[in-house]
Structure formats: structure tokens, C-alpha cells
MARDO-260695 format. One record per residue (C-alpha): residue in three letters; x negated, z, y negated. Coordinates in steps of 0.2 Angstrom, whole numbers. Layout:
+---------+-------+-------+-------+
| residuo |     x |     z |     y |
+---------+-------+-------+-------+
|     ALA |     X |     Z |     Y |
...
+---------+-------+-------+-------+
***
This chain:
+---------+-------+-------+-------+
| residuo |     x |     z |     y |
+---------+-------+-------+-------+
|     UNK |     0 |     0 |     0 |
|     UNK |    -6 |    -6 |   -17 |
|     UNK |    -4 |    11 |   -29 |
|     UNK |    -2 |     6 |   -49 |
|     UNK |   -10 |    22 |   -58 |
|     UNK |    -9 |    22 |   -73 |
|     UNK |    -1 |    24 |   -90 |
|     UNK |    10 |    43 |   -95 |
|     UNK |    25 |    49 |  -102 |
|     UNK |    25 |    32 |  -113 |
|     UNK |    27 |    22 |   -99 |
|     UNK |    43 |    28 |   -91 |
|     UNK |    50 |    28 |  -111 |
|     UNK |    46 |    11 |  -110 |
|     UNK |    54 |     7 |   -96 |
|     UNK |    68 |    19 |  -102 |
|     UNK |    70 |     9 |  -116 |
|     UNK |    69 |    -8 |  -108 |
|     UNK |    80 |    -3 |   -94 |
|     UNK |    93 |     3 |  -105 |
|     UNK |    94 |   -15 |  -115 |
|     UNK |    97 |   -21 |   -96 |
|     UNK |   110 |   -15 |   -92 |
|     UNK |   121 |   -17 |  -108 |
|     UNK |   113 |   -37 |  -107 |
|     UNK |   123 |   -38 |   -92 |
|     UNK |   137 |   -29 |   -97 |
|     UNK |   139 |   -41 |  -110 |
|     UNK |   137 |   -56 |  -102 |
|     UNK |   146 |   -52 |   -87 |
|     UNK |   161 |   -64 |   -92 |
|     UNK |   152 |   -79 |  -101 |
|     UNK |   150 |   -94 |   -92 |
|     UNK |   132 |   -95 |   -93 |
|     UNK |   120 |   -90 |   -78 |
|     UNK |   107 |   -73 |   -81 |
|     UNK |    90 |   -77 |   -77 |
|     UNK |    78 |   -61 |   -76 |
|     UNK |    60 |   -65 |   -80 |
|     UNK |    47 |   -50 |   -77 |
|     UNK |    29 |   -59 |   -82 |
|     UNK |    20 |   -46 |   -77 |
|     UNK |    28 |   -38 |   -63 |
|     UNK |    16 |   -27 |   -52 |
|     UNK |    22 |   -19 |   -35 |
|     UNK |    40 |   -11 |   -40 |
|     UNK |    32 |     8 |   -39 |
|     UNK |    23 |    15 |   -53 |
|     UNK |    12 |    31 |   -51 |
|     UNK |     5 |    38 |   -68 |
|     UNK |   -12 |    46 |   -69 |
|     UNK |    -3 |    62 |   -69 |
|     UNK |     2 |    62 |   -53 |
|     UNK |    22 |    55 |   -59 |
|     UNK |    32 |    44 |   -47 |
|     UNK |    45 |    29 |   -53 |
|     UNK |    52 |    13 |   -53 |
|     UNK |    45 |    -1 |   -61 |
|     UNK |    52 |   -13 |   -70 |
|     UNK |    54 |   -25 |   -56 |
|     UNK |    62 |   -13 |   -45 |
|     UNK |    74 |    -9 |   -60 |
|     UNK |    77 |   -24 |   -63 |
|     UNK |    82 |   -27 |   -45 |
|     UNK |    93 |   -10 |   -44 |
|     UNK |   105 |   -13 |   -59 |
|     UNK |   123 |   -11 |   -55 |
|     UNK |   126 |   -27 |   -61 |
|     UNK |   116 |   -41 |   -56 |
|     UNK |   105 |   -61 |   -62 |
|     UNK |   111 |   -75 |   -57 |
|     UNK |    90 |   -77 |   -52 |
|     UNK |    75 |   -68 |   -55 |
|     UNK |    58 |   -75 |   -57 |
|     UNK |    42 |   -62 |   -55 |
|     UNK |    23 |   -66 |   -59 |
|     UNK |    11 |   -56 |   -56 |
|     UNK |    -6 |   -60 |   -57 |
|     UNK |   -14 |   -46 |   -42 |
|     UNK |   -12 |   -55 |   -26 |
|     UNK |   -12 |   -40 |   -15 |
|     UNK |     3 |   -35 |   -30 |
|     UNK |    12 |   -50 |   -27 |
|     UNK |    12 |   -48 |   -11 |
|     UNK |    19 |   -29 |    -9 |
|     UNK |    32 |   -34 |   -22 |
|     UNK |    40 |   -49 |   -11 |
|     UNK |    37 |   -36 |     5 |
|     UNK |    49 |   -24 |    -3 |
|     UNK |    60 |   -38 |   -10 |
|     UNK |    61 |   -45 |     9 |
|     UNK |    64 |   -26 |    16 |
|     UNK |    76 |   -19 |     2 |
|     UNK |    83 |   -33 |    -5 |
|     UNK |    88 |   -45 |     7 |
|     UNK |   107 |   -49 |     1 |
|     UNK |    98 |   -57 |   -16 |
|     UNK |    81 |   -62 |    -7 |
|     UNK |    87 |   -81 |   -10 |
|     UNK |    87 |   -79 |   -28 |
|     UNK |    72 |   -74 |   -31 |
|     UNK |    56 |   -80 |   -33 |
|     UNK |    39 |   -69 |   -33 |
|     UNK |    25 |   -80 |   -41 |
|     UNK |     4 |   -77 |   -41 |
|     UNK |    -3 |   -83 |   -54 |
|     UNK |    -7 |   -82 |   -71 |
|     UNK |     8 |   -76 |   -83 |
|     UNK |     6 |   -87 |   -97 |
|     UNK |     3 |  -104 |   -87 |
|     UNK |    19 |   -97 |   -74 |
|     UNK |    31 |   -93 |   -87 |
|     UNK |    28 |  -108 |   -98 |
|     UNK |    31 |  -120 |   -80 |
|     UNK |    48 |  -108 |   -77 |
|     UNK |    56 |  -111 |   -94 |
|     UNK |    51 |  -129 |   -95 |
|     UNK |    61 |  -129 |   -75 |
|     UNK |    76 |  -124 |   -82 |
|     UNK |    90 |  -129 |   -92 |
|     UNK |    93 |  -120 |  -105 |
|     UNK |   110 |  -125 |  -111 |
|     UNK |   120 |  -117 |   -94 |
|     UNK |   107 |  -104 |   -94 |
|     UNK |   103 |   -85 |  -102 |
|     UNK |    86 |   -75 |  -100 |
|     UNK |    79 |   -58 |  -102 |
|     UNK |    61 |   -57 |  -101 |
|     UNK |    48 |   -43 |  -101 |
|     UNK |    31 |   -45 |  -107 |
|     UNK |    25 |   -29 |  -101 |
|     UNK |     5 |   -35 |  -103 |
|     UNK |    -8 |   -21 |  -101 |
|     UNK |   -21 |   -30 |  -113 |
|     UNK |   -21 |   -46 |  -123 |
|     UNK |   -15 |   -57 |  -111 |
|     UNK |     0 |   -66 |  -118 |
|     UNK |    -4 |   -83 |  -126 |
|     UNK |     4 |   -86 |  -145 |
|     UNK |     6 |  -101 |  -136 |
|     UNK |    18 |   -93 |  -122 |
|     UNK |    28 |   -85 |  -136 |
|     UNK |    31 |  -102 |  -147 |
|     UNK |    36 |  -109 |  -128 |
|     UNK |    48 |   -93 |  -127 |
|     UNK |    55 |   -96 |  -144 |
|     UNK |    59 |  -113 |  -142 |
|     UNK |    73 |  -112 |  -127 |
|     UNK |    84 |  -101 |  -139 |
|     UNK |    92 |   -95 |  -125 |
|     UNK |    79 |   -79 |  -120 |
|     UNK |    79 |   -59 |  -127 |
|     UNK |    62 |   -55 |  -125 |
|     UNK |    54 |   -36 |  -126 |
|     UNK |    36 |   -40 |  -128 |
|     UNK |    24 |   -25 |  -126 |
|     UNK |    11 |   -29 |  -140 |
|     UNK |    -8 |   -22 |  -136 |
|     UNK |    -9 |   -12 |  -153 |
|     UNK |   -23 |    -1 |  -148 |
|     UNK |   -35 |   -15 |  -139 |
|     UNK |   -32 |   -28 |  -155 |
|     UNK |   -38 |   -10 |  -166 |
|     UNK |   -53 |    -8 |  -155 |
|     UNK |   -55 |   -29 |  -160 |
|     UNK |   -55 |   -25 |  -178 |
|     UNK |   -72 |   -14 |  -183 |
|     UNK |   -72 |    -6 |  -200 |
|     UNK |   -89 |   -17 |  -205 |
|     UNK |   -79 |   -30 |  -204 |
|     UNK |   -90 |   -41 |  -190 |
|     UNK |   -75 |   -48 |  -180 |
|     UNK |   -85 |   -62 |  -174 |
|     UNK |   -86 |   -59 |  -156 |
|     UNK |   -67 |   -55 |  -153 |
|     UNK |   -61 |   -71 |  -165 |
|     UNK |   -57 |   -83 |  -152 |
|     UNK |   -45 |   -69 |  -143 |
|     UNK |   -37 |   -62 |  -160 |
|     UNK |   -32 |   -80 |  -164 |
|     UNK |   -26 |   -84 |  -147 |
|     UNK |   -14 |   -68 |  -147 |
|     UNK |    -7 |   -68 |  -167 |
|     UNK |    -6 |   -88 |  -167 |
|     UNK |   -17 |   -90 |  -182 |
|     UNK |   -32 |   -83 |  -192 |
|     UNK |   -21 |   -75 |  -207 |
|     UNK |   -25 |   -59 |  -199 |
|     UNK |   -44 |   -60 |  -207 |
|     UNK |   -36 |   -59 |  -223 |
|     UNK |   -21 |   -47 |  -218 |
|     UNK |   -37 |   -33 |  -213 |
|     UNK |   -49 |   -36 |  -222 |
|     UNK |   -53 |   -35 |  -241 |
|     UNK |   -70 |   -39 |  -250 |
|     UNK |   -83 |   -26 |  -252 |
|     UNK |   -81 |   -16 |  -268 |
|     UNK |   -98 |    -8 |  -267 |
|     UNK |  -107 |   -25 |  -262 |
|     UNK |  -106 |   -32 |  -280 |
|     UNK |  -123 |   -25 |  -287 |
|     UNK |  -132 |   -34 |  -275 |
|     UNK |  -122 |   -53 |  -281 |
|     UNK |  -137 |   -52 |  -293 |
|     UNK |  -151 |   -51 |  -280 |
|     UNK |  -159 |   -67 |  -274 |
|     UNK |  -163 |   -61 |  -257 |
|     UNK |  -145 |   -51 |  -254 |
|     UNK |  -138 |   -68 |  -246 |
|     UNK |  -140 |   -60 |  -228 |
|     UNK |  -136 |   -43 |  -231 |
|     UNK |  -122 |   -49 |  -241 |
|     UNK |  -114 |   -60 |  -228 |
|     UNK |  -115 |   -49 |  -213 |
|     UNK |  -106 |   -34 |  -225 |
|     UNK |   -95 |   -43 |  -238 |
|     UNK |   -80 |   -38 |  -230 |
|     UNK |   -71 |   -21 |  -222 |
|     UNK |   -55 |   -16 |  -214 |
|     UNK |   -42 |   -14 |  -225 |
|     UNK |   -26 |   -10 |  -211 |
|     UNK |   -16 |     6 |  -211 |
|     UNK |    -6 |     5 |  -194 |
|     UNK |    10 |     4 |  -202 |
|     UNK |     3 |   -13 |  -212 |
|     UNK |    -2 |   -17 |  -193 |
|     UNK |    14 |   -15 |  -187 |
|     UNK |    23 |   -26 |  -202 |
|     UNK |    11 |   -39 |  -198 |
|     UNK |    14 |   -40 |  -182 |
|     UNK |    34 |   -40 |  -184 |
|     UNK |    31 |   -56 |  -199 |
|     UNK |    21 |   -66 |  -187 |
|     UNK |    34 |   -63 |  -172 |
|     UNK |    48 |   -70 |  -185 |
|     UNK |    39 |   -87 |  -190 |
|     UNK |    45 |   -93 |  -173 |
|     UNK |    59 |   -81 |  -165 |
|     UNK |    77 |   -83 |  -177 |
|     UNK |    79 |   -65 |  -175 |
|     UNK |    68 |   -50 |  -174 |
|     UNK |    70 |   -29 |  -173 |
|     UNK |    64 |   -22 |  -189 |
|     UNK |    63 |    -7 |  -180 |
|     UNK |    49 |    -6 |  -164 |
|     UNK |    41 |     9 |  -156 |
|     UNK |    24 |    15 |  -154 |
|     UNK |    19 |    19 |  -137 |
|     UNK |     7 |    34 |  -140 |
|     UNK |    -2 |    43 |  -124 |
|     UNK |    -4 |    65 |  -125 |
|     UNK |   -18 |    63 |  -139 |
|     UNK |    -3 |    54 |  -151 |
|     UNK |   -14 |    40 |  -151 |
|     UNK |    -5 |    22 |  -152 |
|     UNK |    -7 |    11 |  -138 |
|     UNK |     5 |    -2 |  -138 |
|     UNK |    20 |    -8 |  -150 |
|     UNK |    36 |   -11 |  -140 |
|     UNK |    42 |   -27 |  -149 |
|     UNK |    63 |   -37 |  -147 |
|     UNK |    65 |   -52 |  -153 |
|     UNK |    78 |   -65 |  -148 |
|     UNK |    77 |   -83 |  -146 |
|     UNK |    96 |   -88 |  -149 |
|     UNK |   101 |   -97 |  -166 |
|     UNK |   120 |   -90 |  -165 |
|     UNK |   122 |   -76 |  -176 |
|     UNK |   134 |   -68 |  -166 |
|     UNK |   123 |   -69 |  -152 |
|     UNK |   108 |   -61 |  -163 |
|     UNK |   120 |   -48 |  -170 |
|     UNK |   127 |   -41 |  -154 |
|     UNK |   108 |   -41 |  -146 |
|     UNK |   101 |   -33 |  -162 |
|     UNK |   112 |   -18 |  -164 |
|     UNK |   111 |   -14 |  -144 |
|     UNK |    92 |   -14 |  -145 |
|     UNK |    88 |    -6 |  -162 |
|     UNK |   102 |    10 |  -155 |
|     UNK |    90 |    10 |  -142 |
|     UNK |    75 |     9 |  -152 |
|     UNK |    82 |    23 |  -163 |
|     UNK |    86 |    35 |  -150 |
+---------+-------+-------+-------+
***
């Protein structure tokens, strides 16, 4: 048996806070004529055990256990002996519904784009979870996402690995490539990071060209100016995004990740209903 350790009291709240937005997703849908897709892009076994020693389901396994059910589920996980004790307890527990889903190894960005781009999206409705433990979700993958406006996603933002990407001197070379990759752009350079104040004495100096270049710029983010970045570049290609997302924060209160909605429809009833049911969940 493959044993997830990891995460704390943040990860059930997560998955508190997902699971809740399920269920009334289903409850709300259960009469229209679409079909429900469930998409879990990072899926792992169905157990979680934290590095405390706590047991629960993960978000697979909730998925799978809600009272009302998809018309389809689609998992990807990346871990081939993962994937394979999630089909295992699919094919043991779950056999009624085994024929609708699909358990997939392979990378979440490349999977997920190939599933969307399968499927019609004007019969069809989606709930996906990007419940990434790092900086593997693709701006890319999001813009893909966005573009069905069919799919509610609850994307789990790295918020502490992007902070440890962002030093203070303001040398963010090395981690350039990857910040680009997962905030779409490069307007984050200019969103952290302000010129030096006290470099301007040595402007004057004909040899400070060096030592200017490699200090003329520092970090210049409060986490809440993070946070609000975050949320504008999310709404240059979702119609619709919660104002209100949570910090995930482990024992120390430190922030680790920023659970982030956003919803892909155009209607504004569909945004509406989808809005107030996550932000109440958000709130509580």
C-alpha cells in the first residue's frame, strides 16, 4: 500500500471546503439536462495520512462517495504506484460506477488539456480540482480550462513555493522560466519588485555598472498584494472569480497555499449561483 503523508489540519480544511462546494454542485445540477464530469488532476491513492499521524479521505475518494453522483470521472495522477492503488480501490469499492471512470498516469497538465479537448462542452458540465503540491500547473492548462466555459475549478495556488522563488535582493533569475510558466506572464517582475532607493549614489560612479545591475531591484510584496495579484491574473481569462480565497497556513501560521474558485461559464446566472455557494464556504 502506497501511504500519502503529508500536509496538517490545512489539508482536511481543504478538502472540507472543496467537498462541501461538491455536493451543493450536484445538488444544483441534479435536474439540468447537462452531463457532470468530475475532474481530479492530481488525484493520489483516495487515503490521505498527515504527518501527524491523522487518517482521511482524499479527494478522490470524496469525490467518489458523494450521495449524489457524475455522469464520469476522470483522475490523473502522476505516481504510477498512486495510480495504480487508486484504480485497485476504484475496482474493489466502486464497482457499480467502475465504467465511468477513467484513472490516467501521466502528467496533469498534458492529461487534462487531451480530456477537455475529448469532450463536448455544450451537453457537458465540469468540476475540477487542481490540488497541486508545488508549481505544477501550466498557465497554459488554466487558459485551456478557461476556454470550455463549462468548468468550476478550485485551484490550490503554491503561495509559499512561488515566495521562496521571489528573494528580497531581487535575483530571480534562476526561478524566471517557472514563475512565467505558472502566472502566464512576466508582469510579476514589476508587481514585486521596485528599484533600489539606496542604489542611487552609486548612478554617479563609473565602475558601479556591476554592482548596480545585480542590486538595482528588491522585493516589494506584502502577502496580501500577493494574494490580489494572484486573483487579477486568474480573471484575465476565467469570466468569474471569488474575491474571497483562503490561506492554507500549517501550525507555525505560515501560508502555504492559496485556495483559489474561479468559474469558466459566461452565463451570469450560472456565475452568480456558483459564486455565492463557494464564497459562503469560503467565509465559514
Amino acid at each position: 500500500m502506497t501511504t500519502q503523508e503529508f500536509g496538517g489540519s490545512w489539508t482536511q480544511q481543504k478538502l472540507n471546503i472543496f467537498t462541501d462546494y461538491l455536493n451543493a454542485y450536484l445538488t444544483v445540477l441534479k435536474n439540468q439536462k447537462f452531463k457532470k464530469i468530475y475532474i481530479d488532476a492530481f488525484a493520489g491513492t483516495g487515503k490521505i495520512t498527515t504527518k501527524n499521524g491523522q487518517e482521511f479521505d482524499g479527494s478522490a475518494r470524496c469525490a467518489l462517495t458523494a450521495g449524489k453522483k457524475f455522469d464520469f470521472y476522470y483522475f490523473v495522477e502522476n505516481d504510477s504506484a498512486k495510480a495504480t492503488e487508486l484504480q485497485n480501490m476504484i475496482d474493489n469499492e466502486f464497482s457499480s460506477i467502475k465504467s465511468i471512470t477513467r484513472v490516467y498516469c501521466d502528467d496533469a497538465n498534458e492529461r487534462v488539456t487531451q480530456i477537455i479537448h475529448n469532450i463536448e462542452w455544450k451537453y457537458n458540465r465540469a468540476l475540477l480540482f487542481l490540488d497541486s503540491y508545488a508549481t505544477q500547473v501550466n498557465w497554459t492548462t488554466l487558459e485551456t480550462i478557461a476556454k470550455t466555459h463549462s468548468i468550476d475549478v478550485w485551484y490550490l495556488f503554491p503561495f509559499s513555493a512561488m515566495e521562496r522563488m521571489l528573494p528580497n535582493s531581487g535575483e530571480y533569475k534562476a526561478y524566471e522560466d517557472c514563475l512565467n510558466r505558472l502566472l502566464g506572464d512576466s508582469s510579476w517582475q514589476t508587481e514585486f519588485y521596485k528599484e533600489n532607493p539606496q542604489l542611487s549614489f552609486f548612478d554617479s560612479l563609473e565602475d558601479s555598472n556591476d554592482f548596480y545591475e545585480s542590486n538595482r531591484r528588491i522585493k516589494d510584496a506584502k502577502p496580501e498584494q500577493v494574494k490580489s495579484y494572484i486573483i487579477r491574473r486568474l480573471k484575465t481569462i476565467f469570466p468569474c472569480v471569488s474575491d474571497k480565497p483562503k490561506f492554507l497556513k500549517n501550525n507555525r501560521n505560515s501560508r502555504l497555499f492559496l485556495l483559489c474558485f474561479a468559474i469558466s461559464n459566461e452565463s451570469p446566472k450560472a456565475q452568480k449561483i456558483a459564486l455565492s455557494i463557494a464564497n459562503h464556504i469560503l467565509n465559514r
